[in-house]
C-alpha atoms as an extended CHARMM CRD file, in Angstrom:
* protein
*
        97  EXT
         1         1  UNK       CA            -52.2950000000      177.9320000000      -69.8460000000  PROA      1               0.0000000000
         2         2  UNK       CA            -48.7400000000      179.3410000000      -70.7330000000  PROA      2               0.0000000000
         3         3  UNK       CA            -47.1610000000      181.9140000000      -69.2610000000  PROA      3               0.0000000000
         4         4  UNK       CA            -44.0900000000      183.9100000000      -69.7570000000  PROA      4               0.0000000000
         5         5  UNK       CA            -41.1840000000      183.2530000000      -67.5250000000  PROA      5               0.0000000000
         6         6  UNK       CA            -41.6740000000      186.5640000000      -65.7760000000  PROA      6               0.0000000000
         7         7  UNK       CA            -45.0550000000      186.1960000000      -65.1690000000  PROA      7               0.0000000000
         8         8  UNK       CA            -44.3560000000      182.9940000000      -63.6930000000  PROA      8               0.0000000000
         9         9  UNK       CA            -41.6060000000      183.7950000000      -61.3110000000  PROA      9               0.0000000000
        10        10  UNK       CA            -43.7930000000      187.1700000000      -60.5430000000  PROA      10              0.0000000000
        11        11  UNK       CA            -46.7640000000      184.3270000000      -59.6340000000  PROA      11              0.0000000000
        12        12  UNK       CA            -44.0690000000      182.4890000000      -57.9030000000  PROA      12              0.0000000000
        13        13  UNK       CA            -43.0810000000      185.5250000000      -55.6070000000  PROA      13              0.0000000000
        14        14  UNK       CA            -46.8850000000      186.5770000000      -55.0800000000  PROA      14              0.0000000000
        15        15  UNK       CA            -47.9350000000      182.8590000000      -53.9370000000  PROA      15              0.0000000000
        16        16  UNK       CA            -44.8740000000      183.0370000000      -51.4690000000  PROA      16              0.0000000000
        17        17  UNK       CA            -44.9760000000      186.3400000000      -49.9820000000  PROA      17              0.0000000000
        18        18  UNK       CA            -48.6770000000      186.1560000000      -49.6170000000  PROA      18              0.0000000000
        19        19  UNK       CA            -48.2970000000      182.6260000000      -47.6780000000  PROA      19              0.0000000000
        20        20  UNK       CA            -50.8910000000      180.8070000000      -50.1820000000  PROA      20              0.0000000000
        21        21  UNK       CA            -51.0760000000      177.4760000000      -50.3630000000  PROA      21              0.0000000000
        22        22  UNK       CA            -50.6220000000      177.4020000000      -54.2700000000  PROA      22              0.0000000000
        23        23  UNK       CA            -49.8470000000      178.8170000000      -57.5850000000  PROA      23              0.0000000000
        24        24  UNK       CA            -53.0880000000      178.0000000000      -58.6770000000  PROA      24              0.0000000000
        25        25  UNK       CA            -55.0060000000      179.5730000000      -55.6380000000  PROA      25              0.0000000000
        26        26  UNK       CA            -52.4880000000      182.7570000000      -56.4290000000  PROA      26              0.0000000000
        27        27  UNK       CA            -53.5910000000      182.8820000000      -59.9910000000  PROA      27              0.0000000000
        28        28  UNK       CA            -56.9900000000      182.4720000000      -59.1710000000  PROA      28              0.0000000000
        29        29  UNK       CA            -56.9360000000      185.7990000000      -56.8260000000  PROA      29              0.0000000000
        30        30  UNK       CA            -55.4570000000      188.0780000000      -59.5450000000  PROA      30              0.0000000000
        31        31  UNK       CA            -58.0430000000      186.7080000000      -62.1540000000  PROA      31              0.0000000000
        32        32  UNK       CA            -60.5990000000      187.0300000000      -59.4770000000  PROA      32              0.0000000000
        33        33  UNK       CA            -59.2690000000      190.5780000000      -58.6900000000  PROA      33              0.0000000000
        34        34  UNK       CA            -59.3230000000      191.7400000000      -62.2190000000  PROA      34              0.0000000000
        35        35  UNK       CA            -62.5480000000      190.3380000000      -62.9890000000  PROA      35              0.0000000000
        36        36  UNK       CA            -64.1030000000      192.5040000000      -59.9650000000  PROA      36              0.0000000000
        37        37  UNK       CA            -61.9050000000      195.3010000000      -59.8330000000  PROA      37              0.0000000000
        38        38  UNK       CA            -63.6230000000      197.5390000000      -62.5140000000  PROA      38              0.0000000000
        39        39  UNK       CA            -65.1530000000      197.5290000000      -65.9420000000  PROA      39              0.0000000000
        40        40  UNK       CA            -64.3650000000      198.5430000000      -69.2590000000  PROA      40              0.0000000000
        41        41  UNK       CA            -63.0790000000      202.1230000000      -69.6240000000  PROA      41              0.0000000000
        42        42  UNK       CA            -61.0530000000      201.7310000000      -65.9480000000  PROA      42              0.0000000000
        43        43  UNK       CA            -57.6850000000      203.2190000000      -66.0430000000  PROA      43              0.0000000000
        44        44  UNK       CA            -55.3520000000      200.7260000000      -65.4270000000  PROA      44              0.0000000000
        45        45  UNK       CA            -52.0560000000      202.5960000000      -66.6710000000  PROA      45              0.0000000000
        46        46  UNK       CA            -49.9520000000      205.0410000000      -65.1190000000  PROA      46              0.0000000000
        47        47  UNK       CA            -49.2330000000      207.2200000000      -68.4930000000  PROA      47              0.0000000000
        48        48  UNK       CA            -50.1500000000      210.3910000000      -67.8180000000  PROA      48              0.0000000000
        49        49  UNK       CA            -49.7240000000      210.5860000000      -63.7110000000  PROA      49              0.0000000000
        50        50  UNK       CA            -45.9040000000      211.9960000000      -63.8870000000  PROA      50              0.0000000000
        51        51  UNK       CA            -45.3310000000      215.6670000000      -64.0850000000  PROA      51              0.0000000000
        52        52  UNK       CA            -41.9810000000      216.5990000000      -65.5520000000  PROA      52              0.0000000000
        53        53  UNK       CA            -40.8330000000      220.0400000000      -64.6240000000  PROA      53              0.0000000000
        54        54  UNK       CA            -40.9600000000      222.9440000000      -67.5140000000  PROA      54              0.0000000000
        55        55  UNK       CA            -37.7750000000      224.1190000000      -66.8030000000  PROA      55              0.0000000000
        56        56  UNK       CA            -35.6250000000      220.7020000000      -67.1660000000  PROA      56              0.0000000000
        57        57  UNK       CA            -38.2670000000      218.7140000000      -69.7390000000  PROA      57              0.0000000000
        58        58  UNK       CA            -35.1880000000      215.9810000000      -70.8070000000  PROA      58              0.0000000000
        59        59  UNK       CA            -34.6520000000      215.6460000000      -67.1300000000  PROA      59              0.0000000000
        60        60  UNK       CA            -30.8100000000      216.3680000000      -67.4910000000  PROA      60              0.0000000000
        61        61  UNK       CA            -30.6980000000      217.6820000000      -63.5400000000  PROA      61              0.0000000000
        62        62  UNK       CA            -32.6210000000      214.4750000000      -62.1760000000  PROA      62              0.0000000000
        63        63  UNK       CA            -30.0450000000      212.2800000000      -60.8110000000  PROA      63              0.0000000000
        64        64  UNK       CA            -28.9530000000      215.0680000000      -59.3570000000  PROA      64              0.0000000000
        65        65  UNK       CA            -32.7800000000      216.2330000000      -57.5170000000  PROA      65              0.0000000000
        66        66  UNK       CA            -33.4460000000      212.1480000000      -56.3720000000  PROA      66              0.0000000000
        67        67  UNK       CA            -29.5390000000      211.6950000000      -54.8220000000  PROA      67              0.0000000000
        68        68  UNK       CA            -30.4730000000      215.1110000000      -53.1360000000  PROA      68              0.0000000000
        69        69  UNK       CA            -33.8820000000      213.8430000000      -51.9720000000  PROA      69              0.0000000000
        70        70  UNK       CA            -32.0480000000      210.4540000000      -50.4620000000  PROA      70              0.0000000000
        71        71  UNK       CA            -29.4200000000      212.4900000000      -48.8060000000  PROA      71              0.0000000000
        72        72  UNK       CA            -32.4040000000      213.9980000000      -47.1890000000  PROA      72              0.0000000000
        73        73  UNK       CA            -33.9260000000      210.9900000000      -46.4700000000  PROA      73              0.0000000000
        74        74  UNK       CA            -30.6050000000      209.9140000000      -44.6510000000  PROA      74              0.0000000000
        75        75  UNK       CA            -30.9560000000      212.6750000000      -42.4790000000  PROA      75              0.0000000000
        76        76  UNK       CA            -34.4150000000      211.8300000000      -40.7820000000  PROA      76              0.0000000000
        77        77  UNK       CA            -34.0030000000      209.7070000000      -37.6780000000  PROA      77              0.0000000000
        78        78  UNK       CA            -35.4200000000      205.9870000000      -38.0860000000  PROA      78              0.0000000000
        79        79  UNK       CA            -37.5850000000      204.5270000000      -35.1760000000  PROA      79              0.0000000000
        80        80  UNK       CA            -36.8790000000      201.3200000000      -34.1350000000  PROA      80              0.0000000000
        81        81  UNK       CA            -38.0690000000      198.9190000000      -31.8730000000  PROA      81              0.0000000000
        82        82  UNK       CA            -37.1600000000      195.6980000000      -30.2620000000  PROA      82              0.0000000000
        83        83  UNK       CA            -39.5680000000      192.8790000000      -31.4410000000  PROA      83              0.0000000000
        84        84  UNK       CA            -42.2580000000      192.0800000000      -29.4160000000  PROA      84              0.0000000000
        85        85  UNK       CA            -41.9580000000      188.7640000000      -27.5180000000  PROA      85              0.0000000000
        86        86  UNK       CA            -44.1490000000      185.8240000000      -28.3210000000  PROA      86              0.0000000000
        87        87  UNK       CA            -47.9060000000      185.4280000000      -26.9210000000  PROA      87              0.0000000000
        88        88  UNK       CA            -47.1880000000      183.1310000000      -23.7160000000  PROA      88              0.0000000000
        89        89  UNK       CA            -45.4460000000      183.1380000000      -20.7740000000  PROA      89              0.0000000000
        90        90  UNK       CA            -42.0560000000      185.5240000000      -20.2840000000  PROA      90              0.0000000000
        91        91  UNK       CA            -39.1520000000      183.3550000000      -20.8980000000  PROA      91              0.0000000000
        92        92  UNK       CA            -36.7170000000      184.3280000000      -17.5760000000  PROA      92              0.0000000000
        93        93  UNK       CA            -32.9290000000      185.5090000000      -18.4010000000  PROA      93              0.0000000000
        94        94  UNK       CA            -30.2010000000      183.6550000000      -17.2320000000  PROA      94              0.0000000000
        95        95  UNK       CA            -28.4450000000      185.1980000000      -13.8860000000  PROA      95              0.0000000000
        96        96  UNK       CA            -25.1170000000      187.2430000000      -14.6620000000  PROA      96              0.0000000000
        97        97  UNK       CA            -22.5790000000      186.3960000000      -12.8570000000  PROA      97              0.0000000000
């Protein structure tokens, strides 16, 4: 089997971020996946699933409406949290002093 260089470092990136053993047991679950995932006549494209506003149809004013909906974004407070500590026993801090 070739594959493009893309593909392959996609494949690459898949196998590692989804801790599998191989690039062969990664390319076996998206050929497994597509095989099951749906027959013939399944959309599989995303043409068609983006309205684009009447009044601005060459999107002139976008960069505009996505920096304002980041600034936004910026605004909304973030939760945080400390991780949690390992399964086991509590280690015990060191005395200030």
């Amino acid at each position: 089997m070739t594959l493009e260089a893309d593909n392959l470092t996609w494949l690459r990136g898949r196998t590692l971020g989804g801790k599998r053993r191989s690039l062969s047991e990664t390319l076996d679950d998206v050929v497994r996946a597509a095989r099951v995932g749906g027959g013939p006549g399944e959309v599989r494209s995303v043409v068609g699933t983006v309205d684009i506003a009447a009044s601005d149809p060459d999107l002139t004013g976008a960069d505009a409406e996505v920096a304002a909906m980041f600034d936004g974004s910026l605004g909304r407070p973030v939760l945080v949290r400390d991780a949690k500590p390992p399964y086991g026993r509590a280690q015990k801090k060191p005395a200030r002093g």
